[in-house]
C-alpha positions in Angstrom: 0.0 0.0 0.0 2.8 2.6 0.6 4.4 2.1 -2.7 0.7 3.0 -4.2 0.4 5.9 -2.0 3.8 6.9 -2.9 2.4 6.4 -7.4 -0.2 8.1 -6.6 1.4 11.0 -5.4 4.3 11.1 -7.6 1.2 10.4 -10.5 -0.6 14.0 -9.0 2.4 15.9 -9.7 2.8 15.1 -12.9 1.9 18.2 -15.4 -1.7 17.8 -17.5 0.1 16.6 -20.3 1.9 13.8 -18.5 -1.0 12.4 -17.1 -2.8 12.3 -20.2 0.0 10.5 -21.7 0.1 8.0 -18.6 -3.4 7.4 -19.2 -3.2 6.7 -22.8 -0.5 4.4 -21.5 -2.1 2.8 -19.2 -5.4 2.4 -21.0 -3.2 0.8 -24.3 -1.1 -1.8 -21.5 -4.2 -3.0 -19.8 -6.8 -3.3 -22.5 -4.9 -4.6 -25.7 -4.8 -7.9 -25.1 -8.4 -7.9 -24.2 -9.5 -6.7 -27.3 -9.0 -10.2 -29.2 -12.4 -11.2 -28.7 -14.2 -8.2 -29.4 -12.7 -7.4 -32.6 -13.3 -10.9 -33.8 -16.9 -10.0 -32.9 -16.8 -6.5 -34.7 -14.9 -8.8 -37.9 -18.0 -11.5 -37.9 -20.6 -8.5 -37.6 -19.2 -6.5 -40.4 -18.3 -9.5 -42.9 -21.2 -11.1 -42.5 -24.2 -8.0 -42.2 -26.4 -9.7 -44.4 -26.0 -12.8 -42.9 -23.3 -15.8 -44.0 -21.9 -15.3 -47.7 -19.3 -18.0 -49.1 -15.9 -16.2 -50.2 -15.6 -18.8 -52.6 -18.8 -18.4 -54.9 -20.7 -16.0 -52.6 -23.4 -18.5 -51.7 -25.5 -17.9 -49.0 -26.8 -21.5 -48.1 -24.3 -22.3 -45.6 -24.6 -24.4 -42.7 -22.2 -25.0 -39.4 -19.6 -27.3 -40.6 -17.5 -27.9 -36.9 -14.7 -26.3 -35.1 -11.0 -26.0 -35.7 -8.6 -24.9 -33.0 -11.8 -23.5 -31.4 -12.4 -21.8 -34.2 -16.1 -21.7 -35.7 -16.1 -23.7 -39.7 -18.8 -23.3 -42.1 -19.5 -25.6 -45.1 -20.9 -23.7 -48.2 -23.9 -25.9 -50.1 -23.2 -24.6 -53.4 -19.6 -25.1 -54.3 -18.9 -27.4 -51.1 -16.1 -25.3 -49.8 -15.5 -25.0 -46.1 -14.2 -21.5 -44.6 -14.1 -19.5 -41.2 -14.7 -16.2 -40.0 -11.4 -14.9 -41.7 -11.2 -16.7 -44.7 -9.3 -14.1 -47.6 -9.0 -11.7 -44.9 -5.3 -10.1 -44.1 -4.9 -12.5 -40.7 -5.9 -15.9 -42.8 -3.7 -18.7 -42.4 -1.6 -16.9 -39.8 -0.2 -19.4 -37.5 0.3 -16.1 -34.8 -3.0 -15.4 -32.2 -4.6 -12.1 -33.1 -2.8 -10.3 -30.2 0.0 -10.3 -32.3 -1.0 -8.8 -35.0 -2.7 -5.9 -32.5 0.9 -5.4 -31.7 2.0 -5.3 -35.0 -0.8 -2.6 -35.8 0.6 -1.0 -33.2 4.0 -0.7 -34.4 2.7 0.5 -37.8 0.7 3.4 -36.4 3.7 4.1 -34.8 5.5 4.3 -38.5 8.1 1.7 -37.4 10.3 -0.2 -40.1 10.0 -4.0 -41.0 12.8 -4.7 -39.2 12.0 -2.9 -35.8 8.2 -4.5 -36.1 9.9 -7.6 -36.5 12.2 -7.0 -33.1 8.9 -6.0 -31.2 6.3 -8.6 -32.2 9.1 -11.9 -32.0 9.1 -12.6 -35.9 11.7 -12.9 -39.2 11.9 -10.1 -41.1 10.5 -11.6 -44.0 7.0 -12.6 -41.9 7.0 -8.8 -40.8 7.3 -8.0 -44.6 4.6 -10.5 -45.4 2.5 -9.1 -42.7 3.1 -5.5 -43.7 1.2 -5.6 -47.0 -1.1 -7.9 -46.4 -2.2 -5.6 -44.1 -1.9 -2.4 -46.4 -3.5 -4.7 -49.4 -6.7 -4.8 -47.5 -6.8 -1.3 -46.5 -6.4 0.3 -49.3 -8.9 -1.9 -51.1 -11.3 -0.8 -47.5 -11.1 2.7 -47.9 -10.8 2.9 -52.1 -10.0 6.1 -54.2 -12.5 8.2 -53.1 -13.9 11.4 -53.8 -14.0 15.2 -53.5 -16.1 17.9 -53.8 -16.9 21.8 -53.3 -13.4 23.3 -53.2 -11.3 21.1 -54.3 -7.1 21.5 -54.2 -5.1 19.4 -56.9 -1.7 18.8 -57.1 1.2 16.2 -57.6 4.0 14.5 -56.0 6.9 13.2 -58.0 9.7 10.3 -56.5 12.2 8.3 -58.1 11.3 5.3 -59.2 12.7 2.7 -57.4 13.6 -1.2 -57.7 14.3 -1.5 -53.8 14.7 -5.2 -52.8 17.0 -8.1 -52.8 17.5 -9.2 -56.6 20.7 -11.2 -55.7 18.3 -14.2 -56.1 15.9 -13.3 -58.4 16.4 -15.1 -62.0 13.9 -13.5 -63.9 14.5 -9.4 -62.7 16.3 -7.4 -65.0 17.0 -3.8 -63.9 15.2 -2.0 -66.9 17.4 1.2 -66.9 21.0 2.1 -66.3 21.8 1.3 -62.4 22.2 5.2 -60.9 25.7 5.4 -58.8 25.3 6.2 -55.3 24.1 9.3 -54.4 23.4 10.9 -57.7 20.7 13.3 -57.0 18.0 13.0 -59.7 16.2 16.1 -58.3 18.0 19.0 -60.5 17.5 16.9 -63.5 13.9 17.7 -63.8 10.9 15.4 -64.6 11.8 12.4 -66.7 10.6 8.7 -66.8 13.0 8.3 -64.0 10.0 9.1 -61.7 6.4 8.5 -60.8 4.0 11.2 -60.2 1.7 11.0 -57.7 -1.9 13.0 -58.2 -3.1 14.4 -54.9 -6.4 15.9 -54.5 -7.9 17.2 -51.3 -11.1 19.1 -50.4 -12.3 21.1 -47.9 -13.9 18.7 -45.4 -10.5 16.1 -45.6 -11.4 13.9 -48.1 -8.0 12.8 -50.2 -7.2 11.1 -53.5 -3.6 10.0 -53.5 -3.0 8.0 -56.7 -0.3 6.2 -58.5 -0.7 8.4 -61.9 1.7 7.7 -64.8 5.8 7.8 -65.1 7.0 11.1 -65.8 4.7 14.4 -66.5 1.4 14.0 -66.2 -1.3 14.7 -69.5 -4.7 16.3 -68.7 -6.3 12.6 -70.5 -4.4 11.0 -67.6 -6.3 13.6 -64.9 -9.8 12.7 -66.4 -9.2 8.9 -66.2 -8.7 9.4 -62.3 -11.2 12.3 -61.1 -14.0 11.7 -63.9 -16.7 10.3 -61.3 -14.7 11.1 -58.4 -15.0 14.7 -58.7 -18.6 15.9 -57.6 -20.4 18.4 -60.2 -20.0 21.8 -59.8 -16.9 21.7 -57.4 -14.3 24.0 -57.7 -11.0 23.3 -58.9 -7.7 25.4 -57.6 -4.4 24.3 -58.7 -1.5 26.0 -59.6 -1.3 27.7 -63.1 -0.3 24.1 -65.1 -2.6 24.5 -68.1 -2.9 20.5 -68.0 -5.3 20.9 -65.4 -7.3 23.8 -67.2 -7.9 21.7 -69.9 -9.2 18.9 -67.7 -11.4 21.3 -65.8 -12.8 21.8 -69.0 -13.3 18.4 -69.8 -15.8 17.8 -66.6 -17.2 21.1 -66.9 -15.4 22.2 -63.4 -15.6 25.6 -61.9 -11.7 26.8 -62.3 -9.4 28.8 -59.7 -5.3 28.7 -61.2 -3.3 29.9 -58.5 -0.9 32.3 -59.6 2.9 31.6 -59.0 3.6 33.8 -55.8 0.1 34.2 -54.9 -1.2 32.0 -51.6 -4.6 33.1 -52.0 -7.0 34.2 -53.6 -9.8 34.9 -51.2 -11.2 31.8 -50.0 -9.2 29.9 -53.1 -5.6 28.9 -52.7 -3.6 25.3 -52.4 -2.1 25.7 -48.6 -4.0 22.5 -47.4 -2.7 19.9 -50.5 0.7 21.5 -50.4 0.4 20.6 -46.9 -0.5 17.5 -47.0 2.6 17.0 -50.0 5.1 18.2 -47.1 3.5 15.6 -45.0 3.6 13.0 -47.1 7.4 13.4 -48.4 8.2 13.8 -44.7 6.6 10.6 -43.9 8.1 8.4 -46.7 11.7 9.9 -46.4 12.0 8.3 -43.0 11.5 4.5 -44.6 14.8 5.5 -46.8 13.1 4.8 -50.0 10.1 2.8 -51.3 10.0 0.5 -54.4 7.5 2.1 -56.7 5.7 -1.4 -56.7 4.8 -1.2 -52.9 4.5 2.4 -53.2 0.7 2.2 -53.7 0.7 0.4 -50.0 2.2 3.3 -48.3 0.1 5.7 -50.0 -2.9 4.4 -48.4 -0.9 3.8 -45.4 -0.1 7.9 -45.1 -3.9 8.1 -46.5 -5.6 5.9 -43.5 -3.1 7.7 -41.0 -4.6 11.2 -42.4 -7.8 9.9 -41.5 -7.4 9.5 -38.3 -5.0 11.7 -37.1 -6.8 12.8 -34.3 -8.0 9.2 -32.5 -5.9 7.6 -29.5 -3.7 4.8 -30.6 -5.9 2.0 -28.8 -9.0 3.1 -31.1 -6.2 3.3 -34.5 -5.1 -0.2 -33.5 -8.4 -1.6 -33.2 -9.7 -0.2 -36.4 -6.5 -1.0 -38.5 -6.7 -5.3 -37.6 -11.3 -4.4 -38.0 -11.1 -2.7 -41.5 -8.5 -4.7 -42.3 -10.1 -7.8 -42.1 -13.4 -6.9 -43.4 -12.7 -6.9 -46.8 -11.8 -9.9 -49.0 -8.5 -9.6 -49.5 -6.6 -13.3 -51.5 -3.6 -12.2 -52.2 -0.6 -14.8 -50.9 2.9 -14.1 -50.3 4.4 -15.6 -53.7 2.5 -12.9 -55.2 4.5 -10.5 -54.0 7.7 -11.4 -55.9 5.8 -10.5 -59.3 4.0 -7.5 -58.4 4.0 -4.4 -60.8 3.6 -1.1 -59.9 0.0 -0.7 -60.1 -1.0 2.7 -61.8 -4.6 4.2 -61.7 
């Protein structure tokens, strides 16, 4: 008892700050690894709102079909395939308990690398890899492209492209460019099919479009294939003065505000927020020392998800990471990976 008396005292003198911080603490350390069962719960619930659905033909006479390392199994009637709760989700045939993979989330909303996640959880590298995109595969097919509306601020990103990865065993890659020498800066040499543009959009109440676009500039064909649809009628469109995006304004009849080199605003029109969010994002990829332009998509919708929500406590972005995660159908296994192509819009 004196040694409580003596936390609680030591606890009252922290500063507001510090006790919020404790109590975030706290809450995280004493309510992960009860959160197994509930988010299996909120998984079955959202899966499975309009009652059982086979993931193999997407049936819906299914019956009970046993139990497998406790573990509810369903038989489908149609195409006589059996599956569980997280069958073609991002966790399936993971040998690991789920309170693993809640401390994996956890190291990626902290923005750790593969390596560090793998020091933390107690895996290889190469699982933590595995694990990684799987998880990033199903969110970005969760939360999709998008959309915009009203005011609506477009711009682009471009990086290198890069063929990252360990080749030494890899019989059928061929680097399809010169190899660069170490540390040549590509960044004075303009815009060239060296690198990948990104298109960014963003609109006034947070909703984002981050896209793989094309290699190298941009056309204004290549804006329509990505915002026709995703664009609402009648929003607004402020950019900088790059007449590519005047003549796809045109193209969807959008209302047009061209920023004027120099200017910041223009009234209630400028680009601060989506060159904002472009300082954010290069901040946040620099710090994983480069990304090959085939995963890249991954940790768009990574920075994308993160954006979304910023402003909830880690326990409740943990929760909803391994939730959305899983909800979707998501079949993609880990040889897959080895032949992946960048994957533009």
């Amino acid at each position: 008892m004196p040694q409580i008396k003596s936390l609680i005292s030591y606890i009252e003198k922290l500063s507001s700050q510090e006790q919020d911080q404790l109590m975030c603490y706290l809450e995280e350390i004493l309510t992960l690894d009860k959160r197994a069962d509930q988010i299996t719960e909120e998984v079955m619930e959202s899966r499975f709102s309009r009652g059982k659905i086979c993931p193999h033909c997407n049936s819906n006479t299914i019956s009970k079909n046993g139990k497998y390392n406790g573990k509810q199994r369903y038989i489908c009637k149609s195409c006589g395939k059996t599956f569980n709760d997280f069958t073609h989700s991002a966790i399936y045939m993971s040998k690991k308990p789920l309170d693993k993979w809640l401390e994996y989330a956890k190291c990626m909303i902290n923005g750790y690398s593969i390596r560090k996640c793998a020091e933390i959880v107690g895996i290889n590298i190469a699982t933590s890899f595995f694990w990684r995109h799987k998880l990033l595969d199903a969110i970005r097919l969760f939360i999709g492209i998008g959309s915009v509306k009203g005011i609506v601020e477009a711009d682009e990103i471009f990086l290198t492209e890069s063929f990252k990865g360990n080749h030494k065993n890899s019989k059928n890659f061929k680097l399809p460019r010169n190899a660069h020498k170490r540390g040549e800066d590509l960044k004075n040499k303009g815009i060239s099919k060296d690198h990948i543009c990104v298109a960014t959009a963003m609109d006034r109440q947070g909703n984002i479009i981050m896209e793989l676009l094309c290699k190298g500039k941009m056309t204004h064909q290549e804006l329509k294939r990505l915002y026709t649809g995703r664009i609402t009628n009648n929003s607004i469109l402020c950019t900088d003065s790059d007449k590519r995006y005047n003549h796809f304004a045109i193209d969807l009849s959008l209302g047009y505000k061209p920023i004027k080199g120099g200017y910041h605003k223009e009234g209630i029109y400028h680009i601060q927020h989506i060159s904002s969010l472009r300082s954010k994002f290069k901040k946040w990829i620099y710090k994983f020392h480069g990304v090959a332009t085939k995963y890249l998509n991954n940790y768009i919708y990574w920075f994308k998800w993160l954006q979304y929500y910023k402003n909830d406590k880690d326990i409740v972005k943990i929760k909803n990471l391994i939730v959305q995660s899983n909800v979707v159908y998501c079949d993609v296994k880990t040889a897959d990976y080895k032949t992946r192509k960048p994957s533009f819009i």
